[in-house]
HTML snippet that shows the backbone in 3Dmol.js (N, CA, C, O; Angstrom):
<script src="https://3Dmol.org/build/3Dmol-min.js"></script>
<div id="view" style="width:600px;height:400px;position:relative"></div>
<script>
const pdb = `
ATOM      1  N   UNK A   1      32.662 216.137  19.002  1.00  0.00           N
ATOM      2  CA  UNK A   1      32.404 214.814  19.462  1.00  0.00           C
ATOM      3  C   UNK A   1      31.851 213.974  18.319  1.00  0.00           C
ATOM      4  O   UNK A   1      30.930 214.456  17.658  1.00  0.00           O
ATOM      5  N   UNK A   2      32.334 212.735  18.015  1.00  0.00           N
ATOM      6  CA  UNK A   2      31.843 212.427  17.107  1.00  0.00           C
ATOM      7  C   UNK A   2      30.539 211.327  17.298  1.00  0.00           C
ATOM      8  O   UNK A   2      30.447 210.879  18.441  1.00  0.00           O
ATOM      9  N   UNK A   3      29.688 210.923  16.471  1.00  0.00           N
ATOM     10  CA  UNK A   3      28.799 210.090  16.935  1.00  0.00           C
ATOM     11  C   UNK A   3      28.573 208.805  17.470  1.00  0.00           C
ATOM     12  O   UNK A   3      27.922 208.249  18.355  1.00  0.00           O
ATOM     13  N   UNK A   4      29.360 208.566  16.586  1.00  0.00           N
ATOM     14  CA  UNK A   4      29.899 206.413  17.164  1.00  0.00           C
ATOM     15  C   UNK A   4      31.499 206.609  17.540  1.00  0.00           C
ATOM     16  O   UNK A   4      32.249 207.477  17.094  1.00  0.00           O
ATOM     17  N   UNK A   5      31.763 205.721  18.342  1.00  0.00           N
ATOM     18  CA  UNK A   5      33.365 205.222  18.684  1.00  0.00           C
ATOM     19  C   UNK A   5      33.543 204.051  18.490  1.00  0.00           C
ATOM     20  O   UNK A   5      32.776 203.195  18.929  1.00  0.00           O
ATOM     21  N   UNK A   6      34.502 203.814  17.853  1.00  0.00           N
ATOM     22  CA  UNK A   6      35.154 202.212  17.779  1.00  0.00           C
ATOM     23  C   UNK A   6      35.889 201.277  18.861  1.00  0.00           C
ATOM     24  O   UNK A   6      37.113 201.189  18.953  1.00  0.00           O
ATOM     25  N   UNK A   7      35.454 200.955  19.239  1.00  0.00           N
ATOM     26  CA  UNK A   7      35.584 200.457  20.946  1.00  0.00           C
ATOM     27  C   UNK A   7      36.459 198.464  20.568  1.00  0.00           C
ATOM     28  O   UNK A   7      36.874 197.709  21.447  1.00  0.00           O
ATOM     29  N   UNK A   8      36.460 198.268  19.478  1.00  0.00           N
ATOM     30  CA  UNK A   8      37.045 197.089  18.905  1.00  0.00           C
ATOM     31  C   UNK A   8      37.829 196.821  19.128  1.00  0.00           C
ATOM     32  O   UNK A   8      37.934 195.596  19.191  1.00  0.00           O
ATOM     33  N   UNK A   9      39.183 197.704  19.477  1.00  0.00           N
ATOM     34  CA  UNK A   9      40.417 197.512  19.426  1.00  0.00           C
ATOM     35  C   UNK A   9      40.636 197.713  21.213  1.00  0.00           C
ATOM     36  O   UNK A   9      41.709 197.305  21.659  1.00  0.00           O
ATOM     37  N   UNK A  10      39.978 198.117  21.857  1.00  0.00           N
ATOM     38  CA  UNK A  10      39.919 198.333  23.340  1.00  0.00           C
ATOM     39  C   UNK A  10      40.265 197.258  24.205  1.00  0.00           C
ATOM     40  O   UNK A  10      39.942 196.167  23.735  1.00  0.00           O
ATOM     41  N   UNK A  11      40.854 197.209  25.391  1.00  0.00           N
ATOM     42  CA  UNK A  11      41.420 196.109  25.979  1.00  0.00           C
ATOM     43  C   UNK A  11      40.971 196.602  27.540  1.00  0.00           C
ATOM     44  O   UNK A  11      41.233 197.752  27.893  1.00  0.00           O
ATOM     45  N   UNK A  12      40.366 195.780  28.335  1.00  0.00           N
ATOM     46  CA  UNK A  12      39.897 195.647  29.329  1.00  0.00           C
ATOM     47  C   UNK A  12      40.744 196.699  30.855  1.00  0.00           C
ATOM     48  O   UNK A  12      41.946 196.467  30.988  1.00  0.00           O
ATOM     49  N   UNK A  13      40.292 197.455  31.593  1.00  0.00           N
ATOM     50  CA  UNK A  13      41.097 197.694  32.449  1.00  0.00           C
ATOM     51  C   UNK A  13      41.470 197.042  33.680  1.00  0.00           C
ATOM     52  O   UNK A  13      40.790 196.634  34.622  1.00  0.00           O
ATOM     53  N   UNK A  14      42.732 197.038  33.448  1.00  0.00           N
ATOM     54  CA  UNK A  14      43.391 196.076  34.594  1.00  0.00           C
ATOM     55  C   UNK A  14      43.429 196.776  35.830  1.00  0.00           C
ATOM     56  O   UNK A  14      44.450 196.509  36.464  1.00  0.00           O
ATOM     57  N   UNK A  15      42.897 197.338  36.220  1.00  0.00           N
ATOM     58  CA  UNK A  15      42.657 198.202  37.580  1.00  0.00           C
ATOM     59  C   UNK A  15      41.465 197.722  38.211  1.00  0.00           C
ATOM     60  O   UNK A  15      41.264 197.366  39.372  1.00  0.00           O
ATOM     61  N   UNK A  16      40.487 197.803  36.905  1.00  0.00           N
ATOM     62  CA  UNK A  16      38.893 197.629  37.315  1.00  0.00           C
ATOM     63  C   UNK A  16      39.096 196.398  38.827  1.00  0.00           C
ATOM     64  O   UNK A  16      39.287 196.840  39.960  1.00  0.00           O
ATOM     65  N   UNK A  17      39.044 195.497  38.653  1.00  0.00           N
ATOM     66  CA  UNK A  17      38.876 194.338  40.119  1.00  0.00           C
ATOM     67  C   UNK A  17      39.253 195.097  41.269  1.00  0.00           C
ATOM     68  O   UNK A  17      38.741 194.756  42.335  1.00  0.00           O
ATOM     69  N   UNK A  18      40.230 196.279  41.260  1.00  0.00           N
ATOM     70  CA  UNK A  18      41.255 196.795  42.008  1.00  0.00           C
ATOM     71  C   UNK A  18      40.242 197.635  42.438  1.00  0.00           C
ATOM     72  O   UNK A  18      40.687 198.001  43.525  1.00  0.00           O
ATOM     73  N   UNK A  19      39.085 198.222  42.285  1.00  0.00           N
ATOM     74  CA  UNK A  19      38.081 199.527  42.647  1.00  0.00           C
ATOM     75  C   UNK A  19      38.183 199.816  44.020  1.00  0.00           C
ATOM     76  O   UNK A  19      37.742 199.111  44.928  1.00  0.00           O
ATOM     77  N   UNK A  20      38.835 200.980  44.144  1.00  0.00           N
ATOM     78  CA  UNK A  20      38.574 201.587  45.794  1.00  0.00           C
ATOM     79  C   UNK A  20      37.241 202.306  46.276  1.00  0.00           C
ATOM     80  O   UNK A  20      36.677 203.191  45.634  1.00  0.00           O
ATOM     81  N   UNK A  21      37.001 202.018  46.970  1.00  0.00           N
ATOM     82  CA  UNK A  21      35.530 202.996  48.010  1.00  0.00           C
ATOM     83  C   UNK A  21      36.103 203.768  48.869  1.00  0.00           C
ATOM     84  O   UNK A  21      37.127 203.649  49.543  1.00  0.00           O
ATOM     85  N   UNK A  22      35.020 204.885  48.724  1.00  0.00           N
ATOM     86  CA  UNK A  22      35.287 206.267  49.645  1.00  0.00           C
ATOM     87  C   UNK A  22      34.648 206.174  50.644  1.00  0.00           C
ATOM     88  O   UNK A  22      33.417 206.166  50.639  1.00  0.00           O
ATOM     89  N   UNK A  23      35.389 206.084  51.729  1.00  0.00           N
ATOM     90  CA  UNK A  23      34.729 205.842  53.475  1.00  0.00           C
ATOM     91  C   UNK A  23      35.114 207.233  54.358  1.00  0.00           C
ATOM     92  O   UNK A  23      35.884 208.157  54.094  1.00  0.00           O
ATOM     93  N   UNK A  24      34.440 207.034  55.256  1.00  0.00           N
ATOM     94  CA  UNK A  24      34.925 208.060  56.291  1.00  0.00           C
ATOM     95  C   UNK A  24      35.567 207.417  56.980  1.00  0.00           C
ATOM     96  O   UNK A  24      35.458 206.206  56.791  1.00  0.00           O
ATOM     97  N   UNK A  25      36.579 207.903  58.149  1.00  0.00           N
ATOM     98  CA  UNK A  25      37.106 207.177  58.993  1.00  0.00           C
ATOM     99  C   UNK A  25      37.381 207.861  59.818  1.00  0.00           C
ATOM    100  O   UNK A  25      37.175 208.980  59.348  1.00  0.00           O
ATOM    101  N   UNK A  26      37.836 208.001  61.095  1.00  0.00           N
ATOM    102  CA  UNK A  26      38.304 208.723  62.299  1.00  0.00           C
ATOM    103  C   UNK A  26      39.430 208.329  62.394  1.00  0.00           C
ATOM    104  O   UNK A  26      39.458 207.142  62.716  1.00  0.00           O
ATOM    105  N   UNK A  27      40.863 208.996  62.197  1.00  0.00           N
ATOM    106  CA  UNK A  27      41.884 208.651  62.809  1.00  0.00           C
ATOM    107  C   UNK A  27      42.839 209.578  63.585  1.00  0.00           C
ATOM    108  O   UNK A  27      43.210 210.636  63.077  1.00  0.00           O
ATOM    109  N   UNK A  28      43.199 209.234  64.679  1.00  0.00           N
ATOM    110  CA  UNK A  28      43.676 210.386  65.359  1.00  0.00           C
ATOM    111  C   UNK A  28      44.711 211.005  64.640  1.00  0.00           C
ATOM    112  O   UNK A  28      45.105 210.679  63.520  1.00  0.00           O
ATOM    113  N   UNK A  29      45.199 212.065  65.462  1.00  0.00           N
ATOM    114  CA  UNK A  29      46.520 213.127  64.527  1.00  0.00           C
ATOM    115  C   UNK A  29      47.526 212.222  64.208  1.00  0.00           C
ATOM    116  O   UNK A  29      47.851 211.687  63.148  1.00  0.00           O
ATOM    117  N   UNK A  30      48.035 212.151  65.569  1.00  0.00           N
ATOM    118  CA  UNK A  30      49.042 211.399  65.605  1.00  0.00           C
ATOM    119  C   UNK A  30      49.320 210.332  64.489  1.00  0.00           C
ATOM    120  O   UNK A  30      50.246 210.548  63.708  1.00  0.00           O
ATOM    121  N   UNK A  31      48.638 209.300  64.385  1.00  0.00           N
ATOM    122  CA  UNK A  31      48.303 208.446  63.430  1.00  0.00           C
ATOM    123  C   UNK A  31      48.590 209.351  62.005  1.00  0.00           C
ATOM    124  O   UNK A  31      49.571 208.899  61.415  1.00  0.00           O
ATOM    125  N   UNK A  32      48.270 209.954  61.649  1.00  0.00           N
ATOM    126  CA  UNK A  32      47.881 210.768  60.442  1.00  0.00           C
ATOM    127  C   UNK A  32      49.560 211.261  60.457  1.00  0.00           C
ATOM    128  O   UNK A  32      50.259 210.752  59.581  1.00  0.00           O
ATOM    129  N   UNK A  33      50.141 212.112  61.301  1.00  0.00           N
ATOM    130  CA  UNK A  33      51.132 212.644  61.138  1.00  0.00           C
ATOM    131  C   UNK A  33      51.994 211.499  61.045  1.00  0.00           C
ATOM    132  O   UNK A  33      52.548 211.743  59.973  1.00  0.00           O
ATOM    133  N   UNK A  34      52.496 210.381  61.460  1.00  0.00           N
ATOM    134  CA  UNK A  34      53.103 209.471  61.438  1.00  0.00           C
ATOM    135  C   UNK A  34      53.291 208.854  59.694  1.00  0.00           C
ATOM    136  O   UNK A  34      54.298 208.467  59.100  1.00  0.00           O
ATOM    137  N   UNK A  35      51.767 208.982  59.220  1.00  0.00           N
ATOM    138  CA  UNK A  35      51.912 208.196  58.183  1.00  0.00           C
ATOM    139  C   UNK A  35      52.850 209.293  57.212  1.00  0.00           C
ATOM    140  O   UNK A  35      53.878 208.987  56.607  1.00  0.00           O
ATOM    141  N   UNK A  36      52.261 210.517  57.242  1.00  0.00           N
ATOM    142  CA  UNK A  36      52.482 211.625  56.693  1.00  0.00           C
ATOM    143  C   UNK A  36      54.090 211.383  56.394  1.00  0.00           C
ATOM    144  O   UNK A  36      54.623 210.770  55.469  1.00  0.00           O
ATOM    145  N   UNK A  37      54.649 212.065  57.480  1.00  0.00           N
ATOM    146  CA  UNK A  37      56.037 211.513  57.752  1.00  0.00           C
ATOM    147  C   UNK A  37      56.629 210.353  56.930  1.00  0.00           C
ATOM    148  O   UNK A  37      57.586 210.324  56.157  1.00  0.00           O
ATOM    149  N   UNK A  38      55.795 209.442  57.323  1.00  0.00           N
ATOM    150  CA  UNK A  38      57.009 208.220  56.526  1.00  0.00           C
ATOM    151  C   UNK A  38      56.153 208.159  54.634  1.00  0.00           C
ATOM    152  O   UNK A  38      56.603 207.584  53.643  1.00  0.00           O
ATOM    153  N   UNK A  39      54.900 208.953  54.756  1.00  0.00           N
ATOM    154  CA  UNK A  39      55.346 208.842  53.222  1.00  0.00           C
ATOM    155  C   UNK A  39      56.208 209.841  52.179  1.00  0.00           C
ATOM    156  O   UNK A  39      56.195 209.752  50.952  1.00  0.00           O
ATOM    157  N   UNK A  40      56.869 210.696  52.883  1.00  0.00           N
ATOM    158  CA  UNK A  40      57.803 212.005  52.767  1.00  0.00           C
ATOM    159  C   UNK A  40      58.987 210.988  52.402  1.00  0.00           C
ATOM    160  O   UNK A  40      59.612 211.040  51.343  1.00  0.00           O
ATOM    161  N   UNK A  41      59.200 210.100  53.377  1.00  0.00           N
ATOM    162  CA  UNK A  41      60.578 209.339  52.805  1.00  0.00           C
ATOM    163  C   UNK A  41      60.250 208.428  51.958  1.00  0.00           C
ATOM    164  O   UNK A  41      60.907 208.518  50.921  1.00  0.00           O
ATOM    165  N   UNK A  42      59.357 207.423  51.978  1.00  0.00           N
ATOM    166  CA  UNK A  42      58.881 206.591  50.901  1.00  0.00           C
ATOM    167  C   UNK A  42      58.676 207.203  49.166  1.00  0.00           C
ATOM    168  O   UNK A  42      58.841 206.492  48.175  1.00  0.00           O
ATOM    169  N   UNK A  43      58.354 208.405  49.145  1.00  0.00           N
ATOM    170  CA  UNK A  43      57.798 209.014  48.378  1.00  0.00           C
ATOM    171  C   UNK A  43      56.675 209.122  47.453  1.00  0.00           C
ATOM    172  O   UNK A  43      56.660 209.586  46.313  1.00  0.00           O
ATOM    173  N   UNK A  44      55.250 208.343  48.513  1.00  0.00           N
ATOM    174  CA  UNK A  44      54.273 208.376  47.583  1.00  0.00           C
ATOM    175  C   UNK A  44      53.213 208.941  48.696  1.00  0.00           C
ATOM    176  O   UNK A  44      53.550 208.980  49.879  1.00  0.00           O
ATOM    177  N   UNK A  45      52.101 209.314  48.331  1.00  0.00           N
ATOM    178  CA  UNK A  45      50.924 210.293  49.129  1.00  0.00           C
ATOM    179  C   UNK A  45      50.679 209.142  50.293  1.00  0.00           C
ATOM    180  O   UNK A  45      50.835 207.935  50.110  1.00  0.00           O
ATOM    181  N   UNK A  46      50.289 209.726  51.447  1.00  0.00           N
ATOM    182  CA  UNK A  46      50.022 209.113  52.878  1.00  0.00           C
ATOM    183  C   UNK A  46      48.731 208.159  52.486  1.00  0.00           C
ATOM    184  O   UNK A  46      48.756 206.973  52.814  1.00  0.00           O
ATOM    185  N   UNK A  47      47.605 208.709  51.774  1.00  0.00           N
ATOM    186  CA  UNK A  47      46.341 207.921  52.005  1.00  0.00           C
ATOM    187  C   UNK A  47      46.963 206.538  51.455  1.00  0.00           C
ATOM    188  O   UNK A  47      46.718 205.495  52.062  1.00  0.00           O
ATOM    189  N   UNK A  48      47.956 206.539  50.036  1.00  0.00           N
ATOM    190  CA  UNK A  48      48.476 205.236  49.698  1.00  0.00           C
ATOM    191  C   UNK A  48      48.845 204.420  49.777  1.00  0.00           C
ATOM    192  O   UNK A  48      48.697 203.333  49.217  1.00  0.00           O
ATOM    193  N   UNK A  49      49.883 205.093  51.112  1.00  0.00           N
ATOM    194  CA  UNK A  49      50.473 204.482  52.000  1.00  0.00           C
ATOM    195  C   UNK A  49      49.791 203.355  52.882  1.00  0.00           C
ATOM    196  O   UNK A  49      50.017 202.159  53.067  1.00  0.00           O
ATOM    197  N   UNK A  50      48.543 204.571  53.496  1.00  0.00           N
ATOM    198  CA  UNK A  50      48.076 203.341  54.715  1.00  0.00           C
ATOM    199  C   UNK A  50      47.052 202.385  54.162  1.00  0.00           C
ATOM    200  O   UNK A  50      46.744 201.320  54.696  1.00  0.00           O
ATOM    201  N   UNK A  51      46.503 202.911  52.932  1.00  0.00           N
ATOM    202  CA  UNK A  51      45.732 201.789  51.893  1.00  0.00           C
ATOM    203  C   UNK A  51      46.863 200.799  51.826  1.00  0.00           C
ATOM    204  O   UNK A  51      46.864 199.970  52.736  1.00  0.00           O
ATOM    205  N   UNK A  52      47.505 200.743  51.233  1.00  0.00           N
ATOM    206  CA  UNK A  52      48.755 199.824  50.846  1.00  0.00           C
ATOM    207  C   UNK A  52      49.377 198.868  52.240  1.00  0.00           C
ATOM    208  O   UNK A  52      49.851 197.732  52.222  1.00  0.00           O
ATOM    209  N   UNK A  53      49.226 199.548  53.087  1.00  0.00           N
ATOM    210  CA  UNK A  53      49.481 198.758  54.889  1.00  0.00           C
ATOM    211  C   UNK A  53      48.493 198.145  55.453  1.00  0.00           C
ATOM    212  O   UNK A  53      48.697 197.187  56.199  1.00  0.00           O
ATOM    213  N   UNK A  54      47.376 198.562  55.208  1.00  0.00           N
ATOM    214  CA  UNK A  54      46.058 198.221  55.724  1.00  0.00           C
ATOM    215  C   UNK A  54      45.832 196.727  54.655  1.00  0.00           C
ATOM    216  O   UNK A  54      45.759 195.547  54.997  1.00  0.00           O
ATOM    217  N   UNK A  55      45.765 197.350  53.275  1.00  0.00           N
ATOM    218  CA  UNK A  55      45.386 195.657  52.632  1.00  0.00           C
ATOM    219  C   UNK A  55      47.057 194.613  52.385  1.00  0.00           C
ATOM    220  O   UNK A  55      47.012 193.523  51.815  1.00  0.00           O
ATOM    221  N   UNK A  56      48.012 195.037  52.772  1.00  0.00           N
ATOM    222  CA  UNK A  56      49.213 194.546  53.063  1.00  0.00           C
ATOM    223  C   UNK A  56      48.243 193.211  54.426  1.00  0.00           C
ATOM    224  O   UNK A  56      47.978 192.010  54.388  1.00  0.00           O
ATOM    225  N   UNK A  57      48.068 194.085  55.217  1.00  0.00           N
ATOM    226  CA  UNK A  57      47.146 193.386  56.761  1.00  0.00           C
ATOM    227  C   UNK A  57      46.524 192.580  56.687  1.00  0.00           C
ATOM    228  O   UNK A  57      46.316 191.791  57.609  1.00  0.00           O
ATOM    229  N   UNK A  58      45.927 192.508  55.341  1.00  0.00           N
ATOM    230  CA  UNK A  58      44.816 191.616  54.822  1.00  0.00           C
ATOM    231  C   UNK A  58      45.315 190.462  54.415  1.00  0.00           C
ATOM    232  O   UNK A  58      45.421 189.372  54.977  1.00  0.00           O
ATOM    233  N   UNK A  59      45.613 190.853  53.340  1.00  0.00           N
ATOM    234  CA  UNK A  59      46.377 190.105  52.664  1.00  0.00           C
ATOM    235  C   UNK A  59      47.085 188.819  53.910  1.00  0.00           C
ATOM    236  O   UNK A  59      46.627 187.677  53.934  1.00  0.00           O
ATOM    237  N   UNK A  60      47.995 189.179  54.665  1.00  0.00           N
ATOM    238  CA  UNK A  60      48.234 188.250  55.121  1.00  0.00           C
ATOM    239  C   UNK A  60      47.565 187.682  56.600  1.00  0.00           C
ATOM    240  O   UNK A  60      48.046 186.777  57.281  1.00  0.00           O
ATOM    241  N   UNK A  61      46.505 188.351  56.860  1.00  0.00           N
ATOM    242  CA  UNK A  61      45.418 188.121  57.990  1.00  0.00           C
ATOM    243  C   UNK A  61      45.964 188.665  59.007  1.00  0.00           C
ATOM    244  O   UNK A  61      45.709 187.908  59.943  1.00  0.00           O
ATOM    245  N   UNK A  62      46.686 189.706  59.455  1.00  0.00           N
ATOM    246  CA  UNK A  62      47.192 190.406  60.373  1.00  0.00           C
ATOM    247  C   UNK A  62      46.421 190.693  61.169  1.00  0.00           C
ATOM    248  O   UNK A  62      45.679 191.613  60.826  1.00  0.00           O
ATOM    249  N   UNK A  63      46.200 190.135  62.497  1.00  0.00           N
ATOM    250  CA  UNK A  63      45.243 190.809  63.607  1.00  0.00           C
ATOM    251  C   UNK A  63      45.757 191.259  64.825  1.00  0.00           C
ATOM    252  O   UNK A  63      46.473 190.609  65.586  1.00  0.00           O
ATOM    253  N   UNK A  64      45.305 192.549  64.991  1.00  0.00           N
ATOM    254  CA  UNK A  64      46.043 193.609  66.117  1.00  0.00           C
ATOM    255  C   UNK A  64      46.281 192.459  67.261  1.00  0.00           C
ATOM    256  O   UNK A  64      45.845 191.321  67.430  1.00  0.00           O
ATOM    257  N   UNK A  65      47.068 193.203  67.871  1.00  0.00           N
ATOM    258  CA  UNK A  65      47.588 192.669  69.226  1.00  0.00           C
ATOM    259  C   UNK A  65      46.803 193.980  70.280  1.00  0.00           C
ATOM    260  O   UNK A  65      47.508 194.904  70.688  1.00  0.00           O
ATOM    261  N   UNK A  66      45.831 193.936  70.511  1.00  0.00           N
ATOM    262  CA  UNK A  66      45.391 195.181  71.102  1.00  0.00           C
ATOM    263  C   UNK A  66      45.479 194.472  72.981  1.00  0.00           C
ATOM    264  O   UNK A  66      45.391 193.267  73.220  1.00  0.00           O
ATOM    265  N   UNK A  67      45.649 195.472  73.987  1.00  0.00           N
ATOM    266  CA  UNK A  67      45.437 194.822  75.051  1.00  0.00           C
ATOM    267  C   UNK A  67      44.302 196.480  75.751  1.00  0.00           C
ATOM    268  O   UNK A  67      44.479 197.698  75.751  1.00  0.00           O
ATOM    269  N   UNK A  68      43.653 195.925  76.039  1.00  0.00           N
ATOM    270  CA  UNK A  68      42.731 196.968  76.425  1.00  0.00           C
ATOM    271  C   UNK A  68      42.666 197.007  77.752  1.00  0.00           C
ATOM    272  O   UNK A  68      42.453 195.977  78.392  1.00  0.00           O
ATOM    273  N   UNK A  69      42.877 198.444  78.462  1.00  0.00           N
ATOM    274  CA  UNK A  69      43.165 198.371  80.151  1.00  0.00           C
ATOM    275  C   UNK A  69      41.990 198.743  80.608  1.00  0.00           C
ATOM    276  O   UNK A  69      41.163 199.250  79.849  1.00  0.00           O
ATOM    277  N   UNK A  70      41.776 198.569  81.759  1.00  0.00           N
ATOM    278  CA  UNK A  70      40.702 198.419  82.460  1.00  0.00           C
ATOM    279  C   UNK A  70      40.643 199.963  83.360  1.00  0.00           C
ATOM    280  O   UNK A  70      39.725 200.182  84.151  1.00  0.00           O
TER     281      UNK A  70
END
`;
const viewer = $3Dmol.createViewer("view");
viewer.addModel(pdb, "pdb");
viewer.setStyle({}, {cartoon: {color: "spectrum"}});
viewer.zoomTo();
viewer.render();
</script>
């Protein structure tokens, strides 16, 4: 390891603004297997997927249509 690094020529990371947080979440199977599934055909990992759908949601202010029964 050497003692100093030259950090001069270094260029900012373009990810950094992008920082994800680690949450817990509850989601049923179903849910889970679904995503699973379609990221098999998409071809990228499920958590990416529903990150990528979820701030897709955002992004354009998507709010559930939930109808809750009595």
């Amino acid at each position: 390891m050497k003692k100093k690094y030259d950090f001069s020529n270094s260029i900012k990371n373009p990810y950094a603004k992008k920082v994800k947080k680690q949450i817990s979440i509850k989601i049923e199977n179903d849910t889970i297997i679904y995503f699973k599934e379609l990221a098999i055909k998409v071809g990228i990992p499920y958590q990416n997927l529903m990150n990528s759908y979820l701030t897709d949601c955002a992004i354009k202010n998507i709010k559930p249509n939930l109808q809750w029964s009595k």
